[in-house]
KEKE-3310 file (N, C-alpha, C; in steps of 0.2 Angstrom, whole numbers, plus 5000, padded with zeros to 4 digits):
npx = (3802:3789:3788:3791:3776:3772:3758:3758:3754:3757:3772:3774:3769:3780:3792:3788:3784:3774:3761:3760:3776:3780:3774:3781:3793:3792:3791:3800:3810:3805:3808:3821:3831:3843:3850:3841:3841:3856:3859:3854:3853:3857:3865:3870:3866:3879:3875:3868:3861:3857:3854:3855:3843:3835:3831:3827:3814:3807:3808:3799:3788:3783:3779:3768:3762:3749:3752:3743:3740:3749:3746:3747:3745:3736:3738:3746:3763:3776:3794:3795:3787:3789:3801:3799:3791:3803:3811:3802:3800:3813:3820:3831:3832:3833:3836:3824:3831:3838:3829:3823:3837:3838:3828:3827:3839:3834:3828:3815:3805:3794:3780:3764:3749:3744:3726:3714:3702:3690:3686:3696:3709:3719:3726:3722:3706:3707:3713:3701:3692:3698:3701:3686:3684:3691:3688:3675:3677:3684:3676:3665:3671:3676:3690:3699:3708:3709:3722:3726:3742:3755:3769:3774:3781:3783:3790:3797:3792:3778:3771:3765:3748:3730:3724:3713:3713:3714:3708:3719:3732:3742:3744:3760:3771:3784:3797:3813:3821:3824:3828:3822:3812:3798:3797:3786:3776:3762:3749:3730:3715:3701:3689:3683:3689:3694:3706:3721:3737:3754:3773:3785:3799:3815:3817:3830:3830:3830:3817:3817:3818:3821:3812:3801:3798:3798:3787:3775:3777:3770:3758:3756:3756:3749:3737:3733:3731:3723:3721:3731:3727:3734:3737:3745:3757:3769:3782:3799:3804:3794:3794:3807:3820:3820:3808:3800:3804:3799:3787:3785:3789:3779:3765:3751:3746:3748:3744:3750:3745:3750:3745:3743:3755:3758:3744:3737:3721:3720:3721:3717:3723:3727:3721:3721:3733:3731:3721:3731:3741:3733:3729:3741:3746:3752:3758:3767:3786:3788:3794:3805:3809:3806:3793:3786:3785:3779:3766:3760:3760:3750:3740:3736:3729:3720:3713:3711:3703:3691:3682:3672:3676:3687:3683:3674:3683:3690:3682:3680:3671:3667:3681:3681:3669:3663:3668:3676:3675)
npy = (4743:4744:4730:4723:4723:4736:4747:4763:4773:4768:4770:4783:4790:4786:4789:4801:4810:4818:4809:4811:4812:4798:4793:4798:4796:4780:4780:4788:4778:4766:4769:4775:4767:4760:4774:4783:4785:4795:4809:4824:4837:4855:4857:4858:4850:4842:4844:4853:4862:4876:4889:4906:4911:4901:4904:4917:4914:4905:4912:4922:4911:4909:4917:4924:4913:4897:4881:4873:4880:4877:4864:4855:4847:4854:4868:4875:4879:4868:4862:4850:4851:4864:4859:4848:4858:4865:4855:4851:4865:4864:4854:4849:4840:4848:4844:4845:4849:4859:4867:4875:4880:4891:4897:4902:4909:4922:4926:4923:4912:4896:4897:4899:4905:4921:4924:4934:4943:4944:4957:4963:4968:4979:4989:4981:4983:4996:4997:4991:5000:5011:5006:5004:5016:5023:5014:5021:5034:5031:5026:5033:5045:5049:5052:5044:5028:5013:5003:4987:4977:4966:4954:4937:4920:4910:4893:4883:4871:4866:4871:4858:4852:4849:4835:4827:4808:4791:4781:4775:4778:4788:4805:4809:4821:4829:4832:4840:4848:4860:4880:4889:4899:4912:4929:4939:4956:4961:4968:4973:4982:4987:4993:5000:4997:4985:4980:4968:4966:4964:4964:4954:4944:4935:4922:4924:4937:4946:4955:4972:4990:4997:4987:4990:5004:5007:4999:5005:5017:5014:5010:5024:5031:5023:5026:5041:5057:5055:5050:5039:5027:5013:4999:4988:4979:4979:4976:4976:4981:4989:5001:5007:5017:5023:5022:5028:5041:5044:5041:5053:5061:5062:5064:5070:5064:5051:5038:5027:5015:5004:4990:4980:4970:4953:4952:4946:4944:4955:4960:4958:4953:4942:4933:4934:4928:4914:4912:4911:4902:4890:4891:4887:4877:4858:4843:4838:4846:4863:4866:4876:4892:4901:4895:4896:4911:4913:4907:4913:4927:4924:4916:4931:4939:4934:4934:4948:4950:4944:4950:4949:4939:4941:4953:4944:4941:4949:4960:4975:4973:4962:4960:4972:4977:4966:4966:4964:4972)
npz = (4980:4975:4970:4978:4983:4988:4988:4977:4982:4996:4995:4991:5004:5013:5007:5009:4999:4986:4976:4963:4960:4964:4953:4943:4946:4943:4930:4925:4928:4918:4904:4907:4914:4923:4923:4927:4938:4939:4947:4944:4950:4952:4943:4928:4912:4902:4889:4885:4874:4872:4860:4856:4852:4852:4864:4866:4860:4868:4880:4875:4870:4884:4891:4882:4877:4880:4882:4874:4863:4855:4852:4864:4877:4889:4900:4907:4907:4910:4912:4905:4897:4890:4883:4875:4865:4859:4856:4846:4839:4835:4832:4843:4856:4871:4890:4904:4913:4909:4902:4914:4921:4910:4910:4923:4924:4917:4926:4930:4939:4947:4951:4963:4956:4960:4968:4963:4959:4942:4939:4944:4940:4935:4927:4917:4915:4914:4900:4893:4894:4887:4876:4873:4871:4862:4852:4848:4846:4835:4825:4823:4816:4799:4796:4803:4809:4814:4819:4824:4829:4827:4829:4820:4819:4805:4800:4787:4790:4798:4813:4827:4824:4827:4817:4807:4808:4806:4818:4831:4822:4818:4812:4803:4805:4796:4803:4804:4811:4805:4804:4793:4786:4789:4794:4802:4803:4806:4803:4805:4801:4812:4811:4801:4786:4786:4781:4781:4782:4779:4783:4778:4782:4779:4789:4795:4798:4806:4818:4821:4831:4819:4807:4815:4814:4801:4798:4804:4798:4785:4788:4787:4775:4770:4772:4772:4774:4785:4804:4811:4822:4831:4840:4849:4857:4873:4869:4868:4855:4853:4861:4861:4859:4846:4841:4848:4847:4830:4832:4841:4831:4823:4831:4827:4816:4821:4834:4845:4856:4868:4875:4890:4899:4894:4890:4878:4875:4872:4861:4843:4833:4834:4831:4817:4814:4820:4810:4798:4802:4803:4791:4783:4787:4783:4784:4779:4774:4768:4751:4753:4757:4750:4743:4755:4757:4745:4749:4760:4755:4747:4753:4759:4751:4750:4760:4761:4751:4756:4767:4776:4783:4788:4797:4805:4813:4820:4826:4835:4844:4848:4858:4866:4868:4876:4887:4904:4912)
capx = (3796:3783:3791:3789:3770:3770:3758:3761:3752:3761:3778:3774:3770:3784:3795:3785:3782:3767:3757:3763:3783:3783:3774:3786:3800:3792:3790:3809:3814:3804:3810:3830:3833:3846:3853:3835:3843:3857:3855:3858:3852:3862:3871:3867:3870:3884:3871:3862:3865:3852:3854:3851:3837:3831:3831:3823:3807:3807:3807:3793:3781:3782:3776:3762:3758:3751:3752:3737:3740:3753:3740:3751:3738:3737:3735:3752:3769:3781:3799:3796:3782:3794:3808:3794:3791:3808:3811:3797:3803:3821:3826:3836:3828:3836:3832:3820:3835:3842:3824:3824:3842:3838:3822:3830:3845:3833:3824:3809:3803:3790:3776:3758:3747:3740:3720:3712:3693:3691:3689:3699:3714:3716:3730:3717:3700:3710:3714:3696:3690:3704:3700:3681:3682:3694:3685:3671:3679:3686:3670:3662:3676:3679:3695:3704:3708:3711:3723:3730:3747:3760:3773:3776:3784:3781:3794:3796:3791:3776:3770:3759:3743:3726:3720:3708:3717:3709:3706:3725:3735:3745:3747:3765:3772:3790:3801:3819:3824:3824:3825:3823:3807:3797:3796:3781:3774:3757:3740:3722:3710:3698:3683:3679:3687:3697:3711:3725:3744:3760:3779:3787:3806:3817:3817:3839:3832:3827:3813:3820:3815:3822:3807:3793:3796:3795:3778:3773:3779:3770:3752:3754:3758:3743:3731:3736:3727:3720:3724:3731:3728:3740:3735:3752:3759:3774:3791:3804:3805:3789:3794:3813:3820:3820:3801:3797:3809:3797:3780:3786:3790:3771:3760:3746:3745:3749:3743:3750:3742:3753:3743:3747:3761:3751:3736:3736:3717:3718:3723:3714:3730:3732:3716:3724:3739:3730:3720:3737:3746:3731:3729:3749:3749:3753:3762:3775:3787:3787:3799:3807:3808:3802:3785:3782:3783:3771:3760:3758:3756:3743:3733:3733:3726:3712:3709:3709:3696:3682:3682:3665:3678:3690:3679:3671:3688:3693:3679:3684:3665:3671:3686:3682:3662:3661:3673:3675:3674)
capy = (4743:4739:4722:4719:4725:4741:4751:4769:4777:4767:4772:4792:4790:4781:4793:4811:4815:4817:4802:4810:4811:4791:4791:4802:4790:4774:4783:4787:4770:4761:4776:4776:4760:4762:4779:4786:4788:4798:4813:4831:4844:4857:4858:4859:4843:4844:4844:4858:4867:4879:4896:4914:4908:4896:4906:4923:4909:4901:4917:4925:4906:4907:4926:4926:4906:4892:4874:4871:4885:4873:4856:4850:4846:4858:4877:4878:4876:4864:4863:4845:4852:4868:4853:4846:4865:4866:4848:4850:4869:4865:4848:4848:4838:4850:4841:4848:4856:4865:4874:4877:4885:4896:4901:4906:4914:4926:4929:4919:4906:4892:4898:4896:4910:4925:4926:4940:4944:4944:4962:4967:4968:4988:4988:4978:4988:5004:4998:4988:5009:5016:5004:5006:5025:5023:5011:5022:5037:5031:5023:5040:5049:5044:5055:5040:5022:5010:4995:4981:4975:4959:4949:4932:4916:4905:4890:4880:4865:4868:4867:4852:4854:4843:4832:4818:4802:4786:4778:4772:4779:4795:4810:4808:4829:4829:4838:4839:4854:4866:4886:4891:4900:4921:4932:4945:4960:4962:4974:4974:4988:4982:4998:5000:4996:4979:4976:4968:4968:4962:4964:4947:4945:4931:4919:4925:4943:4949:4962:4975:4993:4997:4988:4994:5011:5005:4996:5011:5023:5010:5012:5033:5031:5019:5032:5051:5063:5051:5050:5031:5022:5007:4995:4985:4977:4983:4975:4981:4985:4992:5006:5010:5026:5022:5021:5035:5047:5039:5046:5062:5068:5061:5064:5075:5059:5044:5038:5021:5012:5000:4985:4978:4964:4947:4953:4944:4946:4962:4961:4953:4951:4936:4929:4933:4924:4909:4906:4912:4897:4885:4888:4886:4869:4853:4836:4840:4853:4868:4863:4880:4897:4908:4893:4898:4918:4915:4906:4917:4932:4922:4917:4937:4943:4927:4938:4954:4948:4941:4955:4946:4932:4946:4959:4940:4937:4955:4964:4976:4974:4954:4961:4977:4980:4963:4966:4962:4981)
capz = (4984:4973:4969:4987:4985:4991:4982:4974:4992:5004:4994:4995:5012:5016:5006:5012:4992:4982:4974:4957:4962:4964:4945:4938:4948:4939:4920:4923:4928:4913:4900:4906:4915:4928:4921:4927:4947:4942:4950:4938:4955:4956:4939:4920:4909:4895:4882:4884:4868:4869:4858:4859:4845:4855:4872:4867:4857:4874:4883:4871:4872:4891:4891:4880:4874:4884:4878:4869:4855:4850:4852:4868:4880:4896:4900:4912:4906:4914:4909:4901:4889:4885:4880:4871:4861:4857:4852:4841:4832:4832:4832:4849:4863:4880:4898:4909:4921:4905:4904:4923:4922:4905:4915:4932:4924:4915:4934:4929:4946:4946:4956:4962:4954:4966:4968:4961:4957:4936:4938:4947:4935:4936:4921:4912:4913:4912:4895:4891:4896:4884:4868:4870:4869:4857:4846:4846:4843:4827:4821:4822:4815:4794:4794:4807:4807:4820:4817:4829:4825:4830:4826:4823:4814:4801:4796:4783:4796:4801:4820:4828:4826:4825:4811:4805:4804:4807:4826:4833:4816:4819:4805:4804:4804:4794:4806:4803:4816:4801:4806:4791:4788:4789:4801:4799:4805:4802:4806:4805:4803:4813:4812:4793:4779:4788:4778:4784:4779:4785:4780:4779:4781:4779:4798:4797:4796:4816:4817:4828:4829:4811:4804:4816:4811:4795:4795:4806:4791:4778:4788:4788:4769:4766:4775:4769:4778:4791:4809:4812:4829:4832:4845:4850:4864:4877:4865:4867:4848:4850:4865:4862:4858:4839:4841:4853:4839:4826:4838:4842:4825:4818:4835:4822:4815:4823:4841:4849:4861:4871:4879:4897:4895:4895:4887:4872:4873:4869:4851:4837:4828:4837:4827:4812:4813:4820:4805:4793:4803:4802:4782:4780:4790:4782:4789:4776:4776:4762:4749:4752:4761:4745:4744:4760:4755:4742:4751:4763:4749:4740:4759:4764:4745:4749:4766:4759:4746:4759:4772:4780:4787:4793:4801:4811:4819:4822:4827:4841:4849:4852:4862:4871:4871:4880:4893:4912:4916)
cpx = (3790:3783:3789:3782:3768:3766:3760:3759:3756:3768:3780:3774:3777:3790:3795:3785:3775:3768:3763:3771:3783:3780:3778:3793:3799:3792:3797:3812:3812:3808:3817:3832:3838:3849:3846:3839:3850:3856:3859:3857:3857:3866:3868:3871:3874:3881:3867:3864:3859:3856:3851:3843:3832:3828:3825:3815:3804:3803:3798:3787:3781:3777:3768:3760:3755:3751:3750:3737:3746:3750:3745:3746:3741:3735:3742:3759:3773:3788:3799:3791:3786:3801:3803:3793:3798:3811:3809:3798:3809:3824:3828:3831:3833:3831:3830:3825:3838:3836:3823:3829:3841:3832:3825:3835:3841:3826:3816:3809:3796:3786:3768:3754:3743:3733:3718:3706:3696:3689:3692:3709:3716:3718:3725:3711:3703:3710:3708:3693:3695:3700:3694:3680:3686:3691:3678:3671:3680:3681:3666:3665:3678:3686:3699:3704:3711:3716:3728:3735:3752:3762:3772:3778:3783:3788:3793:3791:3784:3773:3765:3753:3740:3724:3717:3715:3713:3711:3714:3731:3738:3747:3754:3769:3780:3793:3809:3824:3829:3824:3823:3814:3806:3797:3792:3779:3769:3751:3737:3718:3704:3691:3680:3681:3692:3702:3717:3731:3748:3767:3783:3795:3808:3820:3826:3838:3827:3823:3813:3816:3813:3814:3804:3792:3794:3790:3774:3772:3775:3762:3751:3754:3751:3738:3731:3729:3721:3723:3725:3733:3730:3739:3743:3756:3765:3781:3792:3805:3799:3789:3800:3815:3819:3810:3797:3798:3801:3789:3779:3786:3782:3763:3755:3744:3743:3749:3744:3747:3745:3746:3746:3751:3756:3744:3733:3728:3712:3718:3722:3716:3731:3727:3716:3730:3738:3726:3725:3739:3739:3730:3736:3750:3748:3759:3767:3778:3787:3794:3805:3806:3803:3795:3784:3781:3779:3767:3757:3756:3750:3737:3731:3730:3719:3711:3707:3702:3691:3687:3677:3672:3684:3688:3676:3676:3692:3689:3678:3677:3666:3675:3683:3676:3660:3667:3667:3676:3665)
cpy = (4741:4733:4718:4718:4729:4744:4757:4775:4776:4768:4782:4795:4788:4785:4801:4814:4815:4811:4804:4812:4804:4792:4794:4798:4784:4776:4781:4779:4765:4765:4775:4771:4765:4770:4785:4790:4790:4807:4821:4839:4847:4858:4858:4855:4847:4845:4847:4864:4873:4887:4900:4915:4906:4902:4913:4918:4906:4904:4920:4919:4908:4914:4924:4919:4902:4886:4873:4877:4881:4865:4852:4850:4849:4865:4878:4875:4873:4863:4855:4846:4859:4864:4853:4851:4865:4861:4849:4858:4869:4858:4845:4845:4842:4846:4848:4854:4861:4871:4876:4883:4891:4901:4907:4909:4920:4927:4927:4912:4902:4893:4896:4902:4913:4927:4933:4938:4946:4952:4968:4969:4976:4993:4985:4982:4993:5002:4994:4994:5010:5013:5003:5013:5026:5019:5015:5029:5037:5028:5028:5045:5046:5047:5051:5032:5018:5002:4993:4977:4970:4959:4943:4928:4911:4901:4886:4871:4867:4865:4862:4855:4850:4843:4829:4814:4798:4783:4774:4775:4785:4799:4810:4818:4826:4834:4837:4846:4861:4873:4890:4895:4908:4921:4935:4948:4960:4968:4974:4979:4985:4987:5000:4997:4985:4975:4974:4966:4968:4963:4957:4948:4938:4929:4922:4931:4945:4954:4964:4984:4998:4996:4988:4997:5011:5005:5001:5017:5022:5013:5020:5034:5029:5023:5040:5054:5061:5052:5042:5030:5015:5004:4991:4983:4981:4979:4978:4985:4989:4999:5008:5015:5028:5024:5027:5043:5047:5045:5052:5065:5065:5060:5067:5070:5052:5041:5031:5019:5006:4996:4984:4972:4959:4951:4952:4945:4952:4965:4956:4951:4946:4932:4929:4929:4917:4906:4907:4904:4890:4884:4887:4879:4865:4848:4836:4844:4857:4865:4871:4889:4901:4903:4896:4907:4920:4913:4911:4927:4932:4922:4925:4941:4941:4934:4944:4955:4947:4946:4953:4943:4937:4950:4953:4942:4945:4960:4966:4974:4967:4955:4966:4978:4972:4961:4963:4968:4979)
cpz = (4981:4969:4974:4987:4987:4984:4982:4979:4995:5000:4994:4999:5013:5013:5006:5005:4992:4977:4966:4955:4958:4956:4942:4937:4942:4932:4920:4922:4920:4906:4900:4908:4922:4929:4925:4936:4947:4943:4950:4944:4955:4948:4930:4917:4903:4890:4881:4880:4865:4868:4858:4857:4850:4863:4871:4863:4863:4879:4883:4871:4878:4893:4889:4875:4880:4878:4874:4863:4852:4849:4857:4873:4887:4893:4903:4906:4912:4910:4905:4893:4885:4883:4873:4866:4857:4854:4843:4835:4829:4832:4836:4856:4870:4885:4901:4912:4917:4904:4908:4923:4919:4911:4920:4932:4920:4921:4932:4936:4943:4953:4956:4958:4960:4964:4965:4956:4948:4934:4940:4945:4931:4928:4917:4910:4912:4905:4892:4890:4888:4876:4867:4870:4862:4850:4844:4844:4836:4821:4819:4819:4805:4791:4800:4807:4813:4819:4824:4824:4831:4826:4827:4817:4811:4799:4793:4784:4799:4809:4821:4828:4825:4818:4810:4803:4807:4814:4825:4825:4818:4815:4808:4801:4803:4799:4807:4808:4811:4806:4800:4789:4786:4796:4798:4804:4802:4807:4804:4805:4805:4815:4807:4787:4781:4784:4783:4780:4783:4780:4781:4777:4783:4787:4801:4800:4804:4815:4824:4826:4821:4808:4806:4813:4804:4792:4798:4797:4786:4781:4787:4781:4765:4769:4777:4770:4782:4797:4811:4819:4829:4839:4845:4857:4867:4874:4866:4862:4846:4857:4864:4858:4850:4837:4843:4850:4836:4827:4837:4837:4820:4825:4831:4821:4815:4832:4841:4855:4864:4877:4886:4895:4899:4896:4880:4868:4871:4863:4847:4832:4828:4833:4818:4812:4815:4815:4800:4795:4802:4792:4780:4780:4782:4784:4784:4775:4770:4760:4750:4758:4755:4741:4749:4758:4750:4744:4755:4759:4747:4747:4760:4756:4748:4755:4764:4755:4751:4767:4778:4785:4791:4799:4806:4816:4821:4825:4834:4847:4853:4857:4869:4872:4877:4884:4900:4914:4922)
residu = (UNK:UNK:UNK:UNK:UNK:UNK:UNK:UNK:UNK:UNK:UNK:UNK:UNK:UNK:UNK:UNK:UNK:UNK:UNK:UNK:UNK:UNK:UNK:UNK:UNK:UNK:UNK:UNK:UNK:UNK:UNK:UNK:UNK:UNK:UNK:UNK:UNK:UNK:UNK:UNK:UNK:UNK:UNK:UNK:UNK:UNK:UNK:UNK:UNK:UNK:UNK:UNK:UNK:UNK:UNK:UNK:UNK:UNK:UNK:UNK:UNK:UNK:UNK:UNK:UNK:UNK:UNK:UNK:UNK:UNK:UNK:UNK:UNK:UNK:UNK:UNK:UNK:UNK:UNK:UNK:UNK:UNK:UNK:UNK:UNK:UNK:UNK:UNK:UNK:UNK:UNK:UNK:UNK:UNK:UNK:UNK:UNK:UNK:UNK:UNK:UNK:UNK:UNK:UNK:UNK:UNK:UNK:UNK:UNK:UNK:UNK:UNK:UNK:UNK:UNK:UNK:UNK:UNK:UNK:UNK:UNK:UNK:UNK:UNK:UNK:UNK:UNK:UNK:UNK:UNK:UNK:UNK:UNK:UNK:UNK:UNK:UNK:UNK:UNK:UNK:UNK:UNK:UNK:UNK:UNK:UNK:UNK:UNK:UNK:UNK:UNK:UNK:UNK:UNK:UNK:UNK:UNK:UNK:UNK:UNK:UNK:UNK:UNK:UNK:UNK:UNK:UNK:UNK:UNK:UNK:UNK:UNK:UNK:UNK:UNK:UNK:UNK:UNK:UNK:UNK:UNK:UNK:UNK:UNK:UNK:UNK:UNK:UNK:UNK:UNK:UNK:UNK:UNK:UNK:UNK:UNK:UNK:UNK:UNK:UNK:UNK:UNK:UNK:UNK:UNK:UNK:UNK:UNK:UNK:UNK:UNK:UNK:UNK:UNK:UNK:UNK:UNK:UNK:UNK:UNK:UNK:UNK:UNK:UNK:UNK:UNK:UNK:UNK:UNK:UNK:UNK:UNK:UNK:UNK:UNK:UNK:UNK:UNK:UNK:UNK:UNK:UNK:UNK:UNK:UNK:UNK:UNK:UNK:UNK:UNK:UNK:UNK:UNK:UNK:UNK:UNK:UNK:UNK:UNK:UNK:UNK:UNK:UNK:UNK:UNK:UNK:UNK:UNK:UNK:UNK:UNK:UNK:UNK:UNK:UNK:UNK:UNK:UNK:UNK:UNK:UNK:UNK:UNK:UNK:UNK:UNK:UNK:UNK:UNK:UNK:UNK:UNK:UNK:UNK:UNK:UNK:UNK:UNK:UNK:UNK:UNK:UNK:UNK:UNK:UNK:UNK:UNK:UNK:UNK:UNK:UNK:UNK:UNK:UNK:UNK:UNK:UNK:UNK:UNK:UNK:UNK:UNK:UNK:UNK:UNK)
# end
């Protein structure tokens, strides 16, 4: 049809789609050639070799990322930019319909979002309410300590991100679909004395509730005859029965505060890890899993050292005094 001279309107009309259908038809066609029209609805191609790896990383960006915390341009996900995610930490280019499937076999749909006033989010100011009483509690108190805690992953590859290159040039990022890499757990105090500290384990080594309790145990250890308040999302590894044991035999002590799920803005943990992964970046990969664990050693002593630059990007008043209550 637009050989004939139809334009990109009169072929929408004429086929009852949207404008951005027929582009997506002609991309295909320049992109596959004839192979572009046959037609995958309804079944899952032979090639969709996504692992349990891949799926729960998948699972976990779709929750609590959008696109542009990895420099993909948007705020939404669509199943070609989660191709694109996954392309880009593992190597494996999967089709669109295989993220679709992964999705909608873990009861995940593609919907519009429901309106709602910015504070009218009940879950959310209840807990904007909880961590300004709480943060000022522990400010007023020099017998308690307040830290915010996450996980997350570094690999030897590091993720896309912006750089200076010259007009039309493109920094060229070594990615060879490496997994090899850390996993961390980390926390901030983010009321007085603001250090922050992470456990770092080998990308093979899964952190399950085992090592919460752990880095729980390590904070109660690092603040003897203190009361430790733990900001932390709703993981699983961070509410199962492992954890809640954990709790109950240190309530004198130790007081969790579970986040609402997606509310990443409610923990300042996440401003730690974004400038961990911006000072780790480079366009080539680490020669090694045990570089990547001392660097990540030697960046978190550098933080500990300048506490100004920690207490900027963690300071609970940035978070919870200037809410939407």
């Amino acid at each position: 049809m637009l050989i004939e001279g139809n334009s990109v309107k009169q072929i929408a009309d004429f086929l009852a789609v949207r404008l951005i259908t027929v582009y997506t038809y002609i991309n295909r066609w320049n992109e596959l050639g004839i192979s572009s029209l046959e037609d995958y609805r309804g079944r899952t191609p032979s090639n969709c070799k996504m692992t349990a790896e891949m799926e729960h990383d998948l699972l976990e960006v779709v929750q609590h990322n959008i696109p542009n915390d990895f420099e993909f341009l948007g705020n939404v996900w669509t199943a070609k930019l989660l191709s694109d995610y996954l392309n880009q930490n593992y190597g494996i280019r999967l089709c669109p319909q295989c993220i679709r499937d992964t999705l909608h076999k873990n009861n995940y749909s593609f919907k519009r979002a429901q309106k709602r006033p910015s504070k009218g989010v009940k879950s959310e100011q209840e807990s904007f309410k909880k961590m300004i009483e709480t943060t000022s509690t522990v400010e007023n108190d020099s017998d308690s300590v307040l830290y915010v805690m996450d996980e997350t992953a570094l690999r030897t590859e590091s993720d896309n991100r912006r750089t200076w290159s010259p007009v039309g040039v493109s920094p060229i990022l070594e990615s060879n679909g490496s997994h090899q890499g850390v996993n961390i757990i980390g926390a901030t105090e983010i009321t007085k004395n603001f250090d922050t500290i992470a456990d770092i384990y080998d990308a093979a080594h899964t952190i399950k509730g085992k090592e919460i309790k752990e880095f729980l145990s390590e904070l109660l250890e690092r603040n003897l005859g203190k009361k430790v308040y733990v900001v932390l999302d709703n993981a699983k590894t961070h509410n199962n029965h492992e954890i809640q044991e954990f709790w109950s035999q240190n309530t004198n002590r130790l007081v969790l505060i579970n986040t609402p799920v997606y509310s990443p803005q409610l923990n300042p943990q996440e401003n730690i890890w974004n400038l961990l992964k911006n000072k780790v970046y480079t366009v080539g990969a680490k020669e090694s899993t045990d570089a990547l664990f001392e660097e990540v050693n030697h960046l978190y002593n550098q933080f500990n050292d300048d506490k100004g630059l920690i207490k900027n990007i963690v300071n609970p008043r940035n978070y919870y005094f200037k809410s939407r209550i």
